[in-house]
N, C-alpha and C positions, 0 to 999 in steps of 0.2 A: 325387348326382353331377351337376355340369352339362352341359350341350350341348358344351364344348369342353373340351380336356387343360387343365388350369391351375386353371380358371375359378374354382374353391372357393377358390385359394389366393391368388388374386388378394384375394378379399373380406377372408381371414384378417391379409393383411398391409397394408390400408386404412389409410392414416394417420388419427392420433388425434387428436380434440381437445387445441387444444394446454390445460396448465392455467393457472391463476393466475400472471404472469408471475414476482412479489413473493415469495410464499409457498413454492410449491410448490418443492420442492427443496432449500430453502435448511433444511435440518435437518442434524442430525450435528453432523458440523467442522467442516462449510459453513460451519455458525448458529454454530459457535463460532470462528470464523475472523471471520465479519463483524461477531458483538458486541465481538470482541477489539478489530478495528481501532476499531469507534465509540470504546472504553473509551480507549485511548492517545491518540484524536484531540487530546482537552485537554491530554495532556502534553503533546504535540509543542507548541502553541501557549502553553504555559509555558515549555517548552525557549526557543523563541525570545523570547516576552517576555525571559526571562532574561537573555538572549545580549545583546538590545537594552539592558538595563538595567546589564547590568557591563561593555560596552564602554569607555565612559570612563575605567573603575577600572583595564582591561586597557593602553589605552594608553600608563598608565607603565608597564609594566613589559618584560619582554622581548620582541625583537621576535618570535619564534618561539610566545609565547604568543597574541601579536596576531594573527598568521597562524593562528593553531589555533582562535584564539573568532571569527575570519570564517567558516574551517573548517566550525565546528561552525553557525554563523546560517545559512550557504548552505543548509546539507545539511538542516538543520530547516524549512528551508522548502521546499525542494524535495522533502522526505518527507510533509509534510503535504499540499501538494496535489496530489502523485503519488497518496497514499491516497484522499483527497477522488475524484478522478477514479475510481480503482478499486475503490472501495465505489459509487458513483452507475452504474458499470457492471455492476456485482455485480445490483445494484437491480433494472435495467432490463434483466435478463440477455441483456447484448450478446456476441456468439460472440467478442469482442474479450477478455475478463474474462481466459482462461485466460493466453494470450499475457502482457497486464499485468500479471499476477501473480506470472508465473513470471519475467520480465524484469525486475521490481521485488524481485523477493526475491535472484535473481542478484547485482541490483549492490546488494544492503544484504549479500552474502556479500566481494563485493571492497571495500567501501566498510568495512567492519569489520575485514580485513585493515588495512586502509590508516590504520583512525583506531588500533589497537594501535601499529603502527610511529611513528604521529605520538603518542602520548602516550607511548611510550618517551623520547622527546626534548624532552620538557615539562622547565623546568628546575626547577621544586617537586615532591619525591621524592612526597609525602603523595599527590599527586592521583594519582599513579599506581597503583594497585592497584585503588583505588574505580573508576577509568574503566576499564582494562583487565577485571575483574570485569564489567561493564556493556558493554562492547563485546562479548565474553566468549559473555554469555546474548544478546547480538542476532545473534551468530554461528549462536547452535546454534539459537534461533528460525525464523533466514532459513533455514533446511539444513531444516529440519521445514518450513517450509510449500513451501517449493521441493519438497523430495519429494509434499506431499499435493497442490501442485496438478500436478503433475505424471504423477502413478500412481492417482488416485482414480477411483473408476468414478462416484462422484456428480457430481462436476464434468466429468466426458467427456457426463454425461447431462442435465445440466442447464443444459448451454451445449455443449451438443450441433445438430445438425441438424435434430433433432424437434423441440425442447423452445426451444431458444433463439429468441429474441428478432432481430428485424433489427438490423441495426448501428444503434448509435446515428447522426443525421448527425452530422458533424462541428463544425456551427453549435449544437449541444444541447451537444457535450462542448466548446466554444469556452466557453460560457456559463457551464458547471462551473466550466470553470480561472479564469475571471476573477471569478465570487462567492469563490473559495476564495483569491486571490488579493489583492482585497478585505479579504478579509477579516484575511488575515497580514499587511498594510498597518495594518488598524486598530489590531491590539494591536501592531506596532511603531511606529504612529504616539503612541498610547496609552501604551507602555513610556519611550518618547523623551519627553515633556510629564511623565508623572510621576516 
């Protein structure tokens, strides 16, 4: 026992080396949350080739369809480098991650309400089943990861206080958004020429 009340308890409770910024932690649903996102990143960037490449074909048709394939280009791009940015946060386990995650699955729960009501109103009966089905499973997706990054003990610890990372600055995640950016330019510059 030491010379003072405490003293032992002091040493027991030392903070730790922190670990491997990368690795450590990132196991579980973590690791299966963040190979998920890499896996979908190439659709998102066919979603919008896509979108760029049947515009023209959309403009004759009605105008509500028109309005629904901007719809759907906007939101494919603004999901991809929403991801972009929150997997490179994931990475570099900024105490920001949890916040992003849980705010970006949020609005892919209101943004799924909203694209069901907009393809109720498409006026070719056929698309609808196939897109509301697909809206569907991105509904009950966003609700599963909103829950995990919400109530998990691996993600409270692993962008946690201990364990986490400084904030990214804000000139490193500047730099994200404008490669991912970039880069959704290329294949719609790329979709547009061929």
């Amino acid at each position: 026992m030491g010379e003072f009340p405490g003293e032992d308890m002091a040493i027991s409770i030392a903070p730790r080396e922190r670990p491997d910024p990368i690795t450590s932690n990132l196991r579980g649903f973590l690791l299966l949350f963040f190979v998920m996102q890499c896996v979908v990143l190439p659709y998102y960037l066919y979603g919008i080739f896509d979108g760029v490449r049947i515009t023209p074909e959309v403009l004759d048709r009605h105008p509500y369809a028109v309005a629904y394939n901007r719809f759907e280009l906007l939101l494919g791009v603004s999901i991809f480098i929403a991801t972009v940015i929150g997997l490179f946060l994931v990475i570099v386990r900024d105490p920001r991650s949890i916040a992003w995650w849980k705010t970006l699955s949020l609005l892919s729960l209101v943004i799924s309400v909203a694209q069901v009501w907009l393809v109720r109103g498409l006026p070719h009966a056929h698309v609808r089943p196939v897109s509301e089905t697909l809206v569907r499973h991105g509904f009950v997706g966003s609700a599963i990861w909103l829950a995990y990054w919400t109530l998990s003990a691996r993600v409270k610890i692993a962008f946690g206080p201990l364990y986490a990372q400084p904030p990214v600055s804000y000139a490193v995640l500047g730099a994200v958004t404008a490669v991912a950016t970039l880069l959704v330019l290329l294949v719609i510059g790329v979709a547009t020429l061929g």
